[in-house]
N, C-alpha and C positions, 0 to 999 in steps of 0.2 A: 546554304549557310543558315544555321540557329542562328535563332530571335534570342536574342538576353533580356530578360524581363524580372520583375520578381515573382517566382513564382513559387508552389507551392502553399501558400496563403489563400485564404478565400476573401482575404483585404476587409471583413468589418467585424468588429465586436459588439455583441448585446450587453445594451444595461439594462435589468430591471427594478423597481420597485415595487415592493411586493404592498407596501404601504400605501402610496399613494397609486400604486398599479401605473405610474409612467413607463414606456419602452422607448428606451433612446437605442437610436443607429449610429455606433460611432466608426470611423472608418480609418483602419490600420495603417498607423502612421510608419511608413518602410523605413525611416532611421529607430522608431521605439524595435520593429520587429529586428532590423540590423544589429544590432544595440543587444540584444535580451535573447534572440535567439525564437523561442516559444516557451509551452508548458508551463512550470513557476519559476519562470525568466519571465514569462509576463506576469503570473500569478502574481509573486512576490512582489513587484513593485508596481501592482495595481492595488496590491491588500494595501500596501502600506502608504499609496498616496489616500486612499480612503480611510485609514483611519488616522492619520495623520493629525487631522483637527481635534480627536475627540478621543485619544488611542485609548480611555479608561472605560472596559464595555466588558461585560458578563460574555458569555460565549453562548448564552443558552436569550442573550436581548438582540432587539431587533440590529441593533449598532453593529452587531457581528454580521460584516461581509462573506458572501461565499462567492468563491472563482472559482471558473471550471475553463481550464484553458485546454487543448489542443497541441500540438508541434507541426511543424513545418511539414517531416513525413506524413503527418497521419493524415490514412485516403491514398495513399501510395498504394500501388500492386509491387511489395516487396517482402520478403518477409519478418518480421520484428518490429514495425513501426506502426500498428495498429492500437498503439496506448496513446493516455492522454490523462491531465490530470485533475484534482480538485485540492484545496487550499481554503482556510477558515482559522479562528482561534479553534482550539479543540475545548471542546466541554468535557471531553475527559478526561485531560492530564491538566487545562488550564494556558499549558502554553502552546505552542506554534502546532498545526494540524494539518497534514495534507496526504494524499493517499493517491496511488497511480492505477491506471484500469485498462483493459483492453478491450477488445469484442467488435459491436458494427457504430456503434453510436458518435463517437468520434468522426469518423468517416463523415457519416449520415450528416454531421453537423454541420460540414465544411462543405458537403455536397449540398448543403439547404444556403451554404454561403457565410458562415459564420465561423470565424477562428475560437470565438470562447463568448463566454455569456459569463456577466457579472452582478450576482442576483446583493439585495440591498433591504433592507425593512425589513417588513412580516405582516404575512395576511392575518386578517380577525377570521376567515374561514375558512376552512381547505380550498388548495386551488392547485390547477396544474399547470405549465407551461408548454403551449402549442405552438408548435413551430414549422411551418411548409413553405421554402423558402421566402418570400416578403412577407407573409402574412405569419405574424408573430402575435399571440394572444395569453391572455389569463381565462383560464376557462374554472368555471366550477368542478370539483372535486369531490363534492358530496358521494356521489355514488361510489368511489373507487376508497372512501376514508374508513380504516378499520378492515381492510381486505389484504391479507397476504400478499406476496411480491408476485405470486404465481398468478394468481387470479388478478390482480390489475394488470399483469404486463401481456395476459390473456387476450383480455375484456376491453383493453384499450384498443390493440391489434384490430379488435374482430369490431369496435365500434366505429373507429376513426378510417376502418379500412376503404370504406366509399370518398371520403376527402382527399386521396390523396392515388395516382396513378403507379407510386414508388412506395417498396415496403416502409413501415414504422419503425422507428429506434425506442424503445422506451426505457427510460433510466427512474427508477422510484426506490421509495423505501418501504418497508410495510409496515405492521405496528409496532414492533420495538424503535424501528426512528419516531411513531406520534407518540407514544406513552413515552419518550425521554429516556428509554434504558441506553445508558452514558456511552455504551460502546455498538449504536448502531451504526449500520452501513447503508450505501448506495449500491443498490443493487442492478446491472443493466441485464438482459438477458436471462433472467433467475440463476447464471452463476459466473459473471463477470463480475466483481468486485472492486469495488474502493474501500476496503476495508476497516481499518486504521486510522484512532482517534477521534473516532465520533463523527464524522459526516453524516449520514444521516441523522441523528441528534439536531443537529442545526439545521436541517432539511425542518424536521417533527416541529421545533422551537418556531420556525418561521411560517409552518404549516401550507406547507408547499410537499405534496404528496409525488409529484413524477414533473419528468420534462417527457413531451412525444415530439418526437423532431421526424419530417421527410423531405429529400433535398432532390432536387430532378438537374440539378448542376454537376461541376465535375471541378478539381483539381488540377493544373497542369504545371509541370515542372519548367525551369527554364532549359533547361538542357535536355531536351530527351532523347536523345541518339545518344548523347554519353552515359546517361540513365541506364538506359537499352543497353549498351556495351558493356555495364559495370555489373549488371543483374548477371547478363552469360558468363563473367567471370566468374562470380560468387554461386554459381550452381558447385564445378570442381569443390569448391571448397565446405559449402554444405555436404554435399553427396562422401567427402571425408573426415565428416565429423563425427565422432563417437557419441561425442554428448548430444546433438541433435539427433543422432539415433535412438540415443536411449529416453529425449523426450516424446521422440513419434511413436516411440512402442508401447513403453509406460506413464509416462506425462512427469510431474516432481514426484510422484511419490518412486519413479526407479530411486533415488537417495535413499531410499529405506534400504536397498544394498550396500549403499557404500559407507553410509554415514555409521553405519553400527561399527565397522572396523576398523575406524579413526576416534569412537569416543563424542563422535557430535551430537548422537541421539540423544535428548533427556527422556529418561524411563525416572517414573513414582515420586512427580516433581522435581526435579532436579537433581535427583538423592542417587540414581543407579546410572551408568551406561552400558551396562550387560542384560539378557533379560531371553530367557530360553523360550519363549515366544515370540518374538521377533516376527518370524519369519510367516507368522498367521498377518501379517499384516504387511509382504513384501508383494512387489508386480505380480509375483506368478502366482500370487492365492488371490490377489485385487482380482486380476484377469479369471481366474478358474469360479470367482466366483460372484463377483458385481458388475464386468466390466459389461461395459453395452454400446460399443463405439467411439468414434471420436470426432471431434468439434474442432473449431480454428476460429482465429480472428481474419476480419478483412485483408486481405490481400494474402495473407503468410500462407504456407505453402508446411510447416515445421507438424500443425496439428498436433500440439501438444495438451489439450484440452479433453479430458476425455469424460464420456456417459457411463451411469453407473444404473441398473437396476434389481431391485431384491423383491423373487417371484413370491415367495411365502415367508414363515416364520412372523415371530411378533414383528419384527423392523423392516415389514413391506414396505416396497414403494414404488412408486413411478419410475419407466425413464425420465432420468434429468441429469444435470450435472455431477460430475461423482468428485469425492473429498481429494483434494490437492493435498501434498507432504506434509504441509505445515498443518493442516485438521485430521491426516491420519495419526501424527505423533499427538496432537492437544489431547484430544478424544482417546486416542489409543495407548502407544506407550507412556503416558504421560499420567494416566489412569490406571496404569495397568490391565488395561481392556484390549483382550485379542479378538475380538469380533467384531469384523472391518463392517459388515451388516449392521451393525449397531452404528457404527462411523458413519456409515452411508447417509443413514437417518437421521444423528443428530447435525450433518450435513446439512441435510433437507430444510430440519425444523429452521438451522441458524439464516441459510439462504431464503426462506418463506418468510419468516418473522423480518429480516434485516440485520442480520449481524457479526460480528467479528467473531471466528472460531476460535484466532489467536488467542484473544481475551477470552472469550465466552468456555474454553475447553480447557485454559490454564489455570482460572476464578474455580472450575470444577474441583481439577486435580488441587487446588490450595482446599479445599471446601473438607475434599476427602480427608486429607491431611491433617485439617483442623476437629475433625469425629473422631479420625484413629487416635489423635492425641489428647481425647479429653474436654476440647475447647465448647464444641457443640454437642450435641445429641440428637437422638432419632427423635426427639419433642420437637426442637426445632427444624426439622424435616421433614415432619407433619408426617412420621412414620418411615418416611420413605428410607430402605437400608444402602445410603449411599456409602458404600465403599468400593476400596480397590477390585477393579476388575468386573462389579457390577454392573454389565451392558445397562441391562433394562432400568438400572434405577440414575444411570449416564444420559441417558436419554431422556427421561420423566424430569428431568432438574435443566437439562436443556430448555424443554420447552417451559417450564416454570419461569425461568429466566427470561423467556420472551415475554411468556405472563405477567412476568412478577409478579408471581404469586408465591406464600409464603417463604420460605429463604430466598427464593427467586426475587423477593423484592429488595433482597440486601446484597445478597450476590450481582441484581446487573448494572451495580454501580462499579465493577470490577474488585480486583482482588486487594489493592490496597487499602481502596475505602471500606471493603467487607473487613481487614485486618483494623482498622480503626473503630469500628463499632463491635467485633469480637472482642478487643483487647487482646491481655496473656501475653503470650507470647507468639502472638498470631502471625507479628510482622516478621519473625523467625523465615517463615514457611513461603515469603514471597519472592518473587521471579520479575516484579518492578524496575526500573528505570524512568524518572520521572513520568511515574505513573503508569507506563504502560510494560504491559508484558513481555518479557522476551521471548523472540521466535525461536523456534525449534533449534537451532545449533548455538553447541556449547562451547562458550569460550576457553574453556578448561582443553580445550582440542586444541584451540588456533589461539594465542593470545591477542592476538593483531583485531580479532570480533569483540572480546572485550572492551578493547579503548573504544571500537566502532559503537556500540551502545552506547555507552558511558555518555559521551559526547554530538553524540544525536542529537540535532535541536528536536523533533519529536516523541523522544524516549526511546526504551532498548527497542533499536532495527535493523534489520540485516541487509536492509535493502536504499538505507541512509546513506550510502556510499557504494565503491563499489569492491571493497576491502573484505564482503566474503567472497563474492565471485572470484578477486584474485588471489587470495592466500589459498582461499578451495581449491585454486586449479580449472575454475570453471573460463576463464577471461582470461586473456594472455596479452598484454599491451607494448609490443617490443620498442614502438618509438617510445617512450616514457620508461626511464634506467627504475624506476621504483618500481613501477606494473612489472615488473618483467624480469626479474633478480629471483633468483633464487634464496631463502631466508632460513636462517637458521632457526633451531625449533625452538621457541620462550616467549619472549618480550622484547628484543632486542630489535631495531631497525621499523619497529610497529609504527612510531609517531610520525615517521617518513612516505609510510607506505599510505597512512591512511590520510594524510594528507591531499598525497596524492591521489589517492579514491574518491578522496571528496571534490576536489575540481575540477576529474574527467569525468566522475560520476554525475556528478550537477550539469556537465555540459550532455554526456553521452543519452541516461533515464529520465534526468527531469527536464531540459530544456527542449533538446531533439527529439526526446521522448521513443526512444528505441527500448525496443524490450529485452532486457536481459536475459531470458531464457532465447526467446529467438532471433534476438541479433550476436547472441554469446560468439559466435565467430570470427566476428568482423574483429578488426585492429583500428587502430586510429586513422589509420590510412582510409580504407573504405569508407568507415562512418564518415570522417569530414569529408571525400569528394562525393558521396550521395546524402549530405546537407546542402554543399554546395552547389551539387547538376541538378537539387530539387530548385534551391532557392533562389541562386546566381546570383550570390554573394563570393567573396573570395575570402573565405575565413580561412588562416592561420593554425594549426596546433597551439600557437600560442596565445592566437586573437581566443579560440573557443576557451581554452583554459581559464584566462582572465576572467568569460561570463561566469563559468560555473562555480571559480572562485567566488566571485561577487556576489551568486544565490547561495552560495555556503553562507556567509557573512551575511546575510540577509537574516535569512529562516534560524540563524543562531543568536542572532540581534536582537531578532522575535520574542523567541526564547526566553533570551533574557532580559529581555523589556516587560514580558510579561510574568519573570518573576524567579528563573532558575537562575541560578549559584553554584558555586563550585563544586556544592556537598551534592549538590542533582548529577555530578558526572560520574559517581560511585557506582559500583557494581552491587548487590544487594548482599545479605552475608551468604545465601542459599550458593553463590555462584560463585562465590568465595573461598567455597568448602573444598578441600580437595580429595579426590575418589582415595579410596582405599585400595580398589581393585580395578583392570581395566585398560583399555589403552590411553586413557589421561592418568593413569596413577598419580598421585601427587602435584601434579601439575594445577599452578592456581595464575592467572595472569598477575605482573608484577604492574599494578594500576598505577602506584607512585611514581615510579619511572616513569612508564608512558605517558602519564601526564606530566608530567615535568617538561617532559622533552616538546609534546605538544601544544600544549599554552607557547611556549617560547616559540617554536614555529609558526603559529597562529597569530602570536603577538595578543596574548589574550593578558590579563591581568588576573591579581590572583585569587579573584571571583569568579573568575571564568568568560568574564566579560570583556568586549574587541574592547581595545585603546583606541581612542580615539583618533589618530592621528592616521592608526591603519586604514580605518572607516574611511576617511578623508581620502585618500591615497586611493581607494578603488571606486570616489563618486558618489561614495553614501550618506551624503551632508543632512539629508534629510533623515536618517537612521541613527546620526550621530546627535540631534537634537531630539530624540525621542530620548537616548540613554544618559545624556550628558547635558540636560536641559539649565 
């Protein structure tokens, strides 16, 4: 007979202050974990009891909390649940900020006995965060400050490796999160990623340079004979999966096949979706000519991760992580740059330095766009001839950009604010969504991705719901009539569906924290009983729905507490434009509508902003006195 426990948890959360260097042990309360689920189901309303008293704080001041929470799965031997998340004000766009990662660290975390860590103040002088299960310290950071993500996740490894009997997790930033360039990341593993509105930023700001975590503990589920029986079922169902083929062969950039003949690619900023070089930058040229193996996250079994290295030419480089979809289109079609050798490298530089390629490769292509039309010049490029298709001068502004060095120093505030201090008609040329970039697929393909940006409490994301995975076809949700309908091609039935992506997506990426690429299988069914044989909980389809509703309304609370409005749900004009040529010809999402339709579903008001009454209705009295004081 199984033990019913809760289990899955490693039952305590860290606080730190970085300020006064206090470490408190607080110990997971199982109705807060029942209740919230994990990931920013705790995030969220740990951010928010903490700023509660003082909610008016700079993103880049000590006041700015950062969370880094965990899921129930992560530490699991299963496949897709090796992520876990972080959460902050963004110093990027201003308002709500949080980013999801996978790789060992998560694990390692829970294995040292720790479901999440909730760091607080800011040191006066680099410091890191040591962690081997009880023994939890601030340690000096001098030596590792000013050093690349390669060389401290190195050099930590190889110093701390006598401390500890169990390998080292190291999660850090490198210099573009201490020099402030607005869109740095957290980097764990030199190319596990938290990418996405400045986390690292508030890492640099707080001066907290890595966490090293080693855990000699373990995780245990409450069920594990059904665990065990649910795993043997979902082999059948991976083993006929297309899509998980095509990420163990190729990883995300196989979508460079398909997305080209839907119209999702953006080629030359936003401007083309056809481009007769394509295919210098699809699987079978990756593979013939950078590819160098493949990687995984803990436990998963999918290995979609794969190594990239370049033996000669100017854009040599190590084995190490090779450029994912969304850095082969920034860097490549996006630039009009077919030399994925050149991708590799401004890869490397973005991963070494700490930073988003998203941003970092779409700031490029506006940059280009802005010299072709007159705005800038080769004076302000200190020479350099950045245009279309220029690997080598793609590259040279890359790392400028981690520099900041000359246009590098206006460009790595991103592309909005380099449109602000260009002027002209600079903001013409942008691919924005409260502030941040949009990812590689084109709403002009799927109108259903356009509301999804638009209404991001984080800015244009693909990954803020789960409305590209299922308008793409990548996610099939048959218990839930909106996941699982077939739709017709426009605007029509969009404000339903993304709805709906947003409160199984809140429960399935951010709270449970399964990873969309390798849990893309699973249906509602599986993911809630292996939430539930983790945790031994009896959640509902509709009990989970509720949470993730609840972190929707959260992180959009955020949002707009911190200052977006209705005019922030807009699509930019660039994505507005509708192709001439193409498999989107004419096709432009019908925004009015969609939002129309969705405010009224949301019960939003016509700022964009929850009504109060809704807030009330789903327990967030404390969220409603932040907007409604």
């Amino acid at each position: 007979m199984e033990k019913k426990q809760m289990g899955g948890y490693a039952g305590t959360i860290l606080y730190v202050d970085l300020t006064t260097r206090n470490i408190l042990k607080k110990p997971l309360d199982p109705d807060f974990a029942r209740e919230n689920i994990g990931g920013l189901g705790f995030g969220t309303r740990i951010f928010l009891d903490l700023i509660h008293g003082k909610p008016d704080f700079d993103a880049l001041s000590p006041d700015n909390p950062f969370v880094l929470m965990t899921g129930p799965l992560t530490g699991m031997m299963m496949n897709g649940v090796a992520r876990w998340t972080v959460c902050a004000k963004s110093p990027y766009t201003g308002f709500w900020g949080d980013a999801n990662v996978g790789g060992y660290f998560g694990a390692g975390l829970k294995f040292a006995g720790y479901d999440g860590i909730v760091i607080t103040g800011a040191s006066e002088k680099p410091v890191y965060l040591f962690i081997k299960d009880d023994v939890v310290e601030l340690r000096d950071a001098g030596q590792y400050w000013g050093k690349d993500v390669y060389t401290v996740t190195d050099s930590m490894k190889a110093d701390l490796k006598g401390e500890s009997s169990k390998k080292g997790q190291v999660l850090t930033i490198g210099p573009a999160g201490e020099n402030l360039v607005r869109f740095a990341s957290l980097i764990h593993d030199k190319g596990h990623v938290a990418g996405r509105t400045g986390m690292g930023t508030v890492w640099g700001s707080k001066k907290l340079k890595a966490i090293y975590v080693t855990g000699s503990g373990k995780v245990t589920p409450a069920y594990p004979d059904r665990l065990k029986e649910l795993r043997n079922e979902l082999k059948e169902v991976y083993e006929g999966s297309i899509f998980i083929s095509a990420m163990q062969s190729s990883g995300t950039p196989s979508h460079m096949d398909v997305g080209i003949l839907s119209g999702d690619i953006p080629i030359k900023n936003w401007q083309l979706t056809e481009w007769d070089e394509i295919d210098e930058l699809g699987p079978a040229v990756i593979e013939q000519k950078i590819f160098a193996g493949s990687r995984t996250c803990f436990g998963c079994g999918v290995a979609c991760k794969k190594e990239a290295e370049v033996k000669e030419g100017p854009f040599q480089m190590k084995k190490g992580p090779s450029p994912e979809y969304e850095t082969v289109a920034t860097f490549g079609t996006m630039c009009m740059n077919s030399s994925i050798e050149s991708i590799a490298k401004a890869n490397e530089i973005c991963n070494k330095f700490g930073m988003d390629t998203i941003s970092c490769g779409s700031t490029i292509a506006f940059a280009i766009e802005c010299i072709e039309k007159g705005l800038i010049t080769t004076k302000d490029t200190d020479g350099l001839d950045l245009t279309w298709g220029n690997s080598e001068a793609i590259v040279k502004m890359t790392e400028k950009i981690g520099k900041k060095e000359g246009l590098g120093a206006i460009l790595c505030q991103g592309s909005q604010k380099a449109a602000d201090h260009i002027g002209k008609n600079a903001h013409d040329f942008l691919t924005t969504v409260k502030g941040l970039e949009s990812p590689m697929h084109d709403p002009r393909s799927a109108h259903g991705y356009g509301l999804a940006y638009g209404v991001s409490p984080r800015g244009a994301c693909h990954e803020a719901s789960l409305t590209f995975e299922v308008e793409g076809g990548a996610i099939f949700i048959p218990e839930i009539p909106e996941l699982s309908s077939e739709l017709p091609l426009g605007s029509e039935g969009r404000a339903e569906l993304n709805v709906a992506s947003q409160d199984y997506g809140m429960f399935f990426s951010n709270c449970a924290v399964f990873c969309n690429l390798g849990a893309g299988p699973l249906t509602a069914t599986p993911a809630l009983d292996m939430v539930n044989h983790v945790t031994g909980f009896d959640y509902t389809l509709e009990d989970v729905l509720k949470v993730g509703r609840r972190v929707w309304y959260l992180k959009r609370g955020l949002t707009n507490f911190f200052g977006a409005r209705a005019k922030d749900d807009r699509l930019p004009k660039r994505l507005m434009t509708p192709m001439e040529t193409g498999p989107s010809e004419g096709s432009v999402p019908d925004m009015d509508l969609m939002l129309k339709e969705f405010y009224q579903l949301r019960g939003l008001d016509k700022e964009g902003i929850p009504k109060k009454d809704v807030l009330m209705d789903l327990g967030l009295g404390k969220l409603a006195e932040l907007l409604y004081p």
